[in-house]
C-alpha positions as CSV (number, residue, x, y, z in Angstrom):
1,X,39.4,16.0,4.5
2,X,37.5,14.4,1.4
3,X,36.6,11.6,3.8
4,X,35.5,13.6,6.7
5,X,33.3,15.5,4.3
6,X,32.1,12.4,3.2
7,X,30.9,11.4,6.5
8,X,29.6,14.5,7.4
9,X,27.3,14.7,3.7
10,X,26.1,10.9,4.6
11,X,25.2,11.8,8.4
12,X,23.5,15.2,6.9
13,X,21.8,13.1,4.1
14,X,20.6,10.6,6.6
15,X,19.1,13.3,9.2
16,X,17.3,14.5,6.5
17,X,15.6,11.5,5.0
18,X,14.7,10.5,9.0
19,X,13.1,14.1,9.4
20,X,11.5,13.8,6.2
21,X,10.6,10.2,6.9
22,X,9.2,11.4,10.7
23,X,7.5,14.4,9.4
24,X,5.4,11.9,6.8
25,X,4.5,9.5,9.6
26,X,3.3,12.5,11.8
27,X,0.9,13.5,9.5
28,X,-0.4,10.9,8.3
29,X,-1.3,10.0,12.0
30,X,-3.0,13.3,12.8
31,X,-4.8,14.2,9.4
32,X,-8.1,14.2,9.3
33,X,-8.6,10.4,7.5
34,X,-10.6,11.4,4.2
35,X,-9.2,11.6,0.3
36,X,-9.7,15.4,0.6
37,X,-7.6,16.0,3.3
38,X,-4.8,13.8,1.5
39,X,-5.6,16.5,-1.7
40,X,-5.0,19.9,0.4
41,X,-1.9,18.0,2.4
42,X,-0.4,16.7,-1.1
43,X,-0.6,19.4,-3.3
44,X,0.1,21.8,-1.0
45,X,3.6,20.4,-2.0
46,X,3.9,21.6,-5.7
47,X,6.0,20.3,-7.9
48,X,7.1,17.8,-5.0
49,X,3.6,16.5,-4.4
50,X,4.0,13.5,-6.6
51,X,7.1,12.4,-4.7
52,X,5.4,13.3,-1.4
53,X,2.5,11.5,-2.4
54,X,4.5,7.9,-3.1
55,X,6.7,8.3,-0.2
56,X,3.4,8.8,2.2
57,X,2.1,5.4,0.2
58,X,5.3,3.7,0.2
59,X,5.1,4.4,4.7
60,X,1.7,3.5,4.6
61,X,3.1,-0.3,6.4
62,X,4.2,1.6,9.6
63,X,1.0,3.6,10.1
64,X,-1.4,0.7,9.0
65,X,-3.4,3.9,7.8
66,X,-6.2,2.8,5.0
67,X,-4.2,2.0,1.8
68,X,-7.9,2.4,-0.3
69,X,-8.3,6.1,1.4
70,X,-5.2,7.2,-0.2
71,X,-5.7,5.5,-3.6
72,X,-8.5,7.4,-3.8
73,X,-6.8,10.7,-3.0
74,X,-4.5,10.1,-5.2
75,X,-7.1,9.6,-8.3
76,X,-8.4,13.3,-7.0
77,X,-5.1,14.9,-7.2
78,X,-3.5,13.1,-10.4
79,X,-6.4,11.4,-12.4
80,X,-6.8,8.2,-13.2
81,X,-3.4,7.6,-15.6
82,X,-1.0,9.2,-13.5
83,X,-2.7,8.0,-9.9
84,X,-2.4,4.5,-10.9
85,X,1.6,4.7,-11.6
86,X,2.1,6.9,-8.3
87,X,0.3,4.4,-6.2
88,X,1.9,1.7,-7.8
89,X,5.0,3.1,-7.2
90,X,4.0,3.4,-3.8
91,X,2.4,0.3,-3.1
92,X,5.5,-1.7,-4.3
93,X,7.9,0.0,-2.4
94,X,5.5,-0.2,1.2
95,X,4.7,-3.6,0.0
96,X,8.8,-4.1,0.0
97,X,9.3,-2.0,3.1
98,X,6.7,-4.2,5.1
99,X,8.0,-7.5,3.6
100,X,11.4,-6.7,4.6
101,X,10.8,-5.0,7.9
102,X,9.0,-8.7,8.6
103,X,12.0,-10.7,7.1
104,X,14.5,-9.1,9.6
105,X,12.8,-8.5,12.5
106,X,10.7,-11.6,12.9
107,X,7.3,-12.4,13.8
108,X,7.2,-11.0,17.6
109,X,7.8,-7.7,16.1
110,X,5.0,-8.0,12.9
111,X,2.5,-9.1,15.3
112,X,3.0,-5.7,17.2
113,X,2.4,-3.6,14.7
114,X,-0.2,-5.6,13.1
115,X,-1.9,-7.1,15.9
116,X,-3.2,-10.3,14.0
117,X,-2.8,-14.0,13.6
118,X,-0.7,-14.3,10.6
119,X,0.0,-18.2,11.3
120,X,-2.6,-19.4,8.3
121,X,-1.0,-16.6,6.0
122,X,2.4,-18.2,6.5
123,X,1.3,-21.9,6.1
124,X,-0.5,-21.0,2.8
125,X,1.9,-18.9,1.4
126,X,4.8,-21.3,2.6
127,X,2.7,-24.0,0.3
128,X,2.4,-21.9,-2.7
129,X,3.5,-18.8,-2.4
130,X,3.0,-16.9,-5.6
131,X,-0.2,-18.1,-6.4
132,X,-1.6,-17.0,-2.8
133,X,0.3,-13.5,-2.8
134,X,-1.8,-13.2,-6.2
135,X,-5.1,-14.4,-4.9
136,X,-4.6,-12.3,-2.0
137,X,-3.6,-9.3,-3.6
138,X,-6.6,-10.0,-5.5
139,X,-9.5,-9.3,-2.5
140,X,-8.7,-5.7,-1.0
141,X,-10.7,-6.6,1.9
142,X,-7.7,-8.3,2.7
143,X,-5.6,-6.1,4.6
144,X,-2.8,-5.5,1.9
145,X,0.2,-4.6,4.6
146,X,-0.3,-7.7,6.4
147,X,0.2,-9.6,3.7
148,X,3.4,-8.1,2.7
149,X,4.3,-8.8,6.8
150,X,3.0,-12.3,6.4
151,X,5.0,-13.0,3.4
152,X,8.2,-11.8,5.0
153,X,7.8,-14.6,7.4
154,X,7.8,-16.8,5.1
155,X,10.2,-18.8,2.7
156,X,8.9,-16.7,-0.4
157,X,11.2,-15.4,-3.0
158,X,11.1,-11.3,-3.2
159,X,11.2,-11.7,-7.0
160,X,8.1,-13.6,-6.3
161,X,6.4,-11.6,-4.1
162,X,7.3,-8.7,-5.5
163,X,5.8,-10.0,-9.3
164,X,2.3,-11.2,-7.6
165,X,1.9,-8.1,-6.2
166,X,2.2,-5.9,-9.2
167,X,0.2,-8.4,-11.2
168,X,-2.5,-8.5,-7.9
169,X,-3.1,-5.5,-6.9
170,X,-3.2,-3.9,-11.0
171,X,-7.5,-4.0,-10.2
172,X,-7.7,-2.7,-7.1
173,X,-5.6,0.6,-8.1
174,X,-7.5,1.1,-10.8
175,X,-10.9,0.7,-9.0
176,X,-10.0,3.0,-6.1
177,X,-7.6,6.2,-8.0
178,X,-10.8,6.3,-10.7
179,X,-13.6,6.9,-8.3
180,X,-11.1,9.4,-7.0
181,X,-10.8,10.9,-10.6
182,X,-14.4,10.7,-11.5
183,X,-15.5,12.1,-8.3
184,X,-14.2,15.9,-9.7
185,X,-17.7,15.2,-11.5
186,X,-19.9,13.7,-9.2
187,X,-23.3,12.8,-10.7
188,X,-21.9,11.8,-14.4
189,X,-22.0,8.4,-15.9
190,X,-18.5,8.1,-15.4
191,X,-18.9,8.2,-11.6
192,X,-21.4,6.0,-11.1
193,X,-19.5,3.7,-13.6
194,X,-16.3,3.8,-10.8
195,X,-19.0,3.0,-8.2
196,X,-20.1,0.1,-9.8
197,X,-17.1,-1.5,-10.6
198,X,-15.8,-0.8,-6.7
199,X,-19.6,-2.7,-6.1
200,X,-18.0,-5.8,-8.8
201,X,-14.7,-5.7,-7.2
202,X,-16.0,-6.0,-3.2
203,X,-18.4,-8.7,-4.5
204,X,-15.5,-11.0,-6.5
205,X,-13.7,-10.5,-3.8
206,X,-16.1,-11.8,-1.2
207,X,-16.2,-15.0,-3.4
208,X,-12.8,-15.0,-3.8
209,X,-12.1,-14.8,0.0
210,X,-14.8,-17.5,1.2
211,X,-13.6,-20.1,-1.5
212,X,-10.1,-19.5,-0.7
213,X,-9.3,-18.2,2.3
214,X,-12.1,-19.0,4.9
215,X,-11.4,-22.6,3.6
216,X,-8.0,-22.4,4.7
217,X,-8.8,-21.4,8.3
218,X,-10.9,-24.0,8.9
């Protein structure tokens, strides 16, 4: 009896975390793509809204939906303190998702979902891998799910990965959740502060990417 209750609490368990997991992936699809949509959606949610929030970033991999759209809903919804450590929870656990989802279904599979070469990614992460996680994690014009897919394909430790990427991506959360914060006061120094450091960070990252990574192509 105590097993067959078991089994029946794991099967219930599981059809709700699919539902819950669907429902997510639905929406996320059909909202309208804007931080202010993500605010009514989220909070609409309550006291769940930070959970629904990081589960919606952590599935962020399977939609390919703009990572940088939500970080900024997020900084509207939570501020700039407790945005950051939701979208890093959320970031980490898509960025494990994606580089796991890569590591057991193989490259035919990534390349469906993300539709791009990821042969150079492999080769330099493959050569050194933390370092290149880092520096890519570094330059959010850099598509930050296929990287996590790229890596999967690769010989790259988790504990590796996993470490660049919290280290990596520690400037581009903050630069996205505070114009999302300061953007509850549009017009104030504050605002046009976030602006320009989003204006420092697309710039470093430009250099960044054509020293580094254009060189690699070639």
């Amino acid at each position: 009896m105590n097993y067959k209750f078991s089994k029946f609490l794991k099967v219930l368990l599981s059809g709700i975390v699919i539902f819950v997991i669907g429902s997510v992936i639905y929406k996320i699809l059909n909202m309208d793509i804007g931080p202010n949509d993500i605010q009514k959606y989220v909070t609409s949610f309550g006291k769940l809204a930070p959970l629904v929030y990081i589960i919606m970033f952590a599935l962020v991999p399977l939609t390919l939906f703009p990572d940088s759209i939500l970080a900024i809903g997020g900084g509207i919804i939570f501020g700039l303190t407790k945005g950051y450590i939701y979208t890093l929870i959320g970031a980490l656990l898509g960025a494990s998702l994606s580089f796991y989802i890569s590591r057991k279904l193989g490259r035919n599979f990534v390349k469906k979902i993300t539709k791009e070469k990821l042969d150079y990614i492999e080769e330099m992460i493959n050569t050194k891998g933390f370092f290149v996680i880092l520096l890519l994690r570094l330059i959010p014009l850099f598509p930050f799910d296929v990287i996590s897919y790229g890596a999967g394909l690769t010989n790259i430790k988790y504990r590796d990965f996993i470490f660049a990427t919290i280290i990596g991506t520690i400037p581009g959360i903050l630069v996205f959740t505070n114009i999302g914060a300061q953007s509850v006061d549009i017009g104030s120094n504050s605002f046009y502060l976030s602006i320009m450091a989003l204006i420092l960070l697309i710039l470093s990252s430009i250099v960044l990417k054509n020293k580094f990574i254009n060189t690699q192509k070639k």
